[in-house]
KEVO-149985 format. One line per 2 residues: their letters; for each residue x, y, z of N, C-alpha, C, O. Coordinates in pm, whole numbers. Each point is the difference from the previous one (the first is absolute). Layout:
! KEVO-149985
A) X:Y:Z:X:Y:Z:X:Y:Z:X:Y:Z  ... $
//
This chain:
! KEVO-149985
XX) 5790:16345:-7927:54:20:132:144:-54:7:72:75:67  8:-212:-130:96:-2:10:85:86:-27:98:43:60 $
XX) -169:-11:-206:115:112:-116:25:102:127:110:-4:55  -165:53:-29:-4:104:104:72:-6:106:50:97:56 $
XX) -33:-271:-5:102:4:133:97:-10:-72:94:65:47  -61:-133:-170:138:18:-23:96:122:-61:122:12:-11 $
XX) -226:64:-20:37:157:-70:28:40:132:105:64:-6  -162:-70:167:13:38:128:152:-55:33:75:89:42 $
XX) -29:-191:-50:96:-79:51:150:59:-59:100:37:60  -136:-47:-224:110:83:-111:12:141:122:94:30:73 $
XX) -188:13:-85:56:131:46:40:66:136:50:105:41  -113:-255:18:91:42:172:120:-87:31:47:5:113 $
XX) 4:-79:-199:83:-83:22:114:79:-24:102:-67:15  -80:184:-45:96:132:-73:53:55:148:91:82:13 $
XX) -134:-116:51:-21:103:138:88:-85:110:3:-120:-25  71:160:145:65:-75:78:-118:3:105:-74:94:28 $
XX) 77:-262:36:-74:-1:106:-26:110:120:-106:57:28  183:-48:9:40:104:100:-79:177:-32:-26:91:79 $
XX) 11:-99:-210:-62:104:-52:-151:5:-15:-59:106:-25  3:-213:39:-125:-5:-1:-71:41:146:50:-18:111 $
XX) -224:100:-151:-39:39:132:-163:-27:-63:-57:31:-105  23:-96:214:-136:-31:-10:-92:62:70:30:5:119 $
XX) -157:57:-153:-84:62:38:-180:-80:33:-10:-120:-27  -54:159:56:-112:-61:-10:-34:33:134:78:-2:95 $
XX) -266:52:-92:-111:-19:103:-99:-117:59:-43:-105:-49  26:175:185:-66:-131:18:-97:98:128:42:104:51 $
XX) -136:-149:-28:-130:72:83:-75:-86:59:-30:-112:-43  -15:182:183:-110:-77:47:-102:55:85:14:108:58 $
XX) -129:-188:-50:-162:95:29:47:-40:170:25:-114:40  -22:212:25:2:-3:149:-96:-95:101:20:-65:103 $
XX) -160:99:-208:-143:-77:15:-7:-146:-34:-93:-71:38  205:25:-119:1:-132:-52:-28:-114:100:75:-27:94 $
XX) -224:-57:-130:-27:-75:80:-15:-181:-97:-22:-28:-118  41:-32:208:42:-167:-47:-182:-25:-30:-93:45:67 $
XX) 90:-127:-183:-102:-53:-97:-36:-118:40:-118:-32:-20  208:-59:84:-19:-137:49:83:-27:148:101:63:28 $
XX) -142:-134:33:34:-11:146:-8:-167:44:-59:-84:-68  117:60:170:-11:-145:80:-54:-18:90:-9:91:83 $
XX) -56:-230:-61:-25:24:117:-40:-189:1:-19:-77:-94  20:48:271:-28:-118:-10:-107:-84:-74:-108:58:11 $
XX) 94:-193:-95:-137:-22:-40:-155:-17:87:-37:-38:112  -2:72:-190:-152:25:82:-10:140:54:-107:48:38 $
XX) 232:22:-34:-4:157:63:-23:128:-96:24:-3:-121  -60:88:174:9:161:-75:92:76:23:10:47:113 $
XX) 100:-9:-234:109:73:11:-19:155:71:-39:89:-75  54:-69:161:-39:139:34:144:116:3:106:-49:39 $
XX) -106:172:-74:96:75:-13:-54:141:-47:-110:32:-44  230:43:70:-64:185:-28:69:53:-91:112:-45:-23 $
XX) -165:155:-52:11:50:-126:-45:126:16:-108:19:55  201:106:-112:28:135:-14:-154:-13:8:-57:-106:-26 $
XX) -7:217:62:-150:57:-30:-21:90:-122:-79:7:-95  206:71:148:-7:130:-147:116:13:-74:101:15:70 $
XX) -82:-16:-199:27:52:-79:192:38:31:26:108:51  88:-202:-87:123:13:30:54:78:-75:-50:52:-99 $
XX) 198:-30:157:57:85:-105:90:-76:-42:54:-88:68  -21:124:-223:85:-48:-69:159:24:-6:44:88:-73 $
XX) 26:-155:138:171:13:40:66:-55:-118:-28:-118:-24  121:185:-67:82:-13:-101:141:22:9:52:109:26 $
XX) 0:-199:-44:163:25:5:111:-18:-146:25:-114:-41  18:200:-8:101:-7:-123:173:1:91:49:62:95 $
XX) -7:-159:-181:129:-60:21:79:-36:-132:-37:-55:-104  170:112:149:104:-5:-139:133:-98:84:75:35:91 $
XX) -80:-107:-132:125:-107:38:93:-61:-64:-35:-74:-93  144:87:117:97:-39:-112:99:-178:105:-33:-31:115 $
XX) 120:-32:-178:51:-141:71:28:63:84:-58:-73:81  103:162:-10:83:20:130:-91:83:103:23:-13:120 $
XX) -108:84:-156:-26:99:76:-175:37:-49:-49:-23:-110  -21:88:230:-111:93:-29:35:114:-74:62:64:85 $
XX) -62:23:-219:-9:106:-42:-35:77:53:72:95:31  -234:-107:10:-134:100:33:-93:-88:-5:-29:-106:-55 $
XX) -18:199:145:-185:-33:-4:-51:111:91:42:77:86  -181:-112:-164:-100:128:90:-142:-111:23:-51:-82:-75 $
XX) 17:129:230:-119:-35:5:-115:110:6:16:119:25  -115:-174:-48:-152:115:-7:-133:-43:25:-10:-122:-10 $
XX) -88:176:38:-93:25:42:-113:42:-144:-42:111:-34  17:-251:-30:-107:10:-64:69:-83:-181:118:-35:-2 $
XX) -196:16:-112:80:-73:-101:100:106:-55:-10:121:-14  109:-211:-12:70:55:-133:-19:93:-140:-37:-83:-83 $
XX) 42:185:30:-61:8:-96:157:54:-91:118:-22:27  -180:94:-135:93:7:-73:112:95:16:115:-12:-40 $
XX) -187:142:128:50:124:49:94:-61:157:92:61:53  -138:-165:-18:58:20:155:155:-124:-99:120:29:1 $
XX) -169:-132:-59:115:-32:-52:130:70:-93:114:-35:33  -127:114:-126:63:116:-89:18:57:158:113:-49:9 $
XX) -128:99:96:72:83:92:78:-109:71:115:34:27  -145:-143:5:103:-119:47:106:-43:-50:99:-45:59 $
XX) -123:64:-203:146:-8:-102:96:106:-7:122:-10:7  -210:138:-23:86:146:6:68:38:93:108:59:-2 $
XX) -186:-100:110:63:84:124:81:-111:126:87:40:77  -128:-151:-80:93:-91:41:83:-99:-97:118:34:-1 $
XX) -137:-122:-64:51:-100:-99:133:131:-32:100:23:68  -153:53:-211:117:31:-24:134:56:64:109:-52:-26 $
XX) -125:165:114:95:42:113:77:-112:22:115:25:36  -146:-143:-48:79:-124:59:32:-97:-112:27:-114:36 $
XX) -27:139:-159:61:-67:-107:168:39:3:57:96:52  -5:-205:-128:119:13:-37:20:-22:-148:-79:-67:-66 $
XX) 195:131:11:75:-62:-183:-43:-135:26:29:-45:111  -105:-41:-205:4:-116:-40:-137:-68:71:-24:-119:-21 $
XX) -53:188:94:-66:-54:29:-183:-25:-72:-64:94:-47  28:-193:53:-87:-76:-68:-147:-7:82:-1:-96:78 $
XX) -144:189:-76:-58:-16:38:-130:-137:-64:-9:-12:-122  -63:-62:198:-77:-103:-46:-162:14:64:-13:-50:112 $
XX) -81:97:-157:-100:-15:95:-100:-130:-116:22:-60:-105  -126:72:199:-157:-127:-70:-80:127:-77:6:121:18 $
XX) -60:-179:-83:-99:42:-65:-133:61:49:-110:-31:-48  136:146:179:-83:44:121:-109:90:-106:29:30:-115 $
XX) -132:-4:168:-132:72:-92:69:156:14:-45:78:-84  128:-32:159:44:163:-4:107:-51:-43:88:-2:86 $
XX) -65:-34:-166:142:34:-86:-13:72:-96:91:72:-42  -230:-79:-21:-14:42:-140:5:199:-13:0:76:-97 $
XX) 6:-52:255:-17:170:5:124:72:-41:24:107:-56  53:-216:111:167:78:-33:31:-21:-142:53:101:-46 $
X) -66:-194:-38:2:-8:-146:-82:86:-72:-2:-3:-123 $
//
């Protein structure tokens, strides 16, 4: 894992700050309900929780030091097809000469390779 950040570092350190744009998802269950609760001692925490079944809200975002790039939000997970159309059809339109994209190691990356 080091070898790896530093083979990472060699090769973005080539790049002007300003040129770098960061990407990455992040999602959440609409239904999402709390596991643990408070309440005075000697008392029963009482509180309410979705009944059925939420939907899943996902948002992709490309950000560079100065500014938002893009982003898209959606209605349900990420997959590999809705990401490859997030790169194609927004990200690039909005690249410039010199610029340096960076994402994580997301489970739909592997569709576009």
């Amino acid at each position: 894992m080091q070898i790896e950040r530093v083979k990472f570092w060699q090769l973005v350190r080539g790049f002007l700050a300003q040129d770098l744009i960061f990407i990455d998802e992040s999602g959440v269950n609409l239904a999402l309900a709390r596991l643990r609760a408070r309440a005075p001692k000697g008392k029963r925490a009482h509180g309410k929780r979705p009944s059925k079944r939420g939907k899943r809200v996902s948002i992709l975002g490309a950000i560079s030091l100065k500014k938002v790039i893009t982003y898209s939000n959606l209605i349900g997970s990420v997959d590999g097809l809705t990401f490859e159309a997030f790169i194609s059809q927004r990200l690039v339109p909005k690249l410039w000469k010199g610029a340096c994209v960076i994402m994580d190691n997301c489970g739909c990356i592997p569709v576009m390779q």
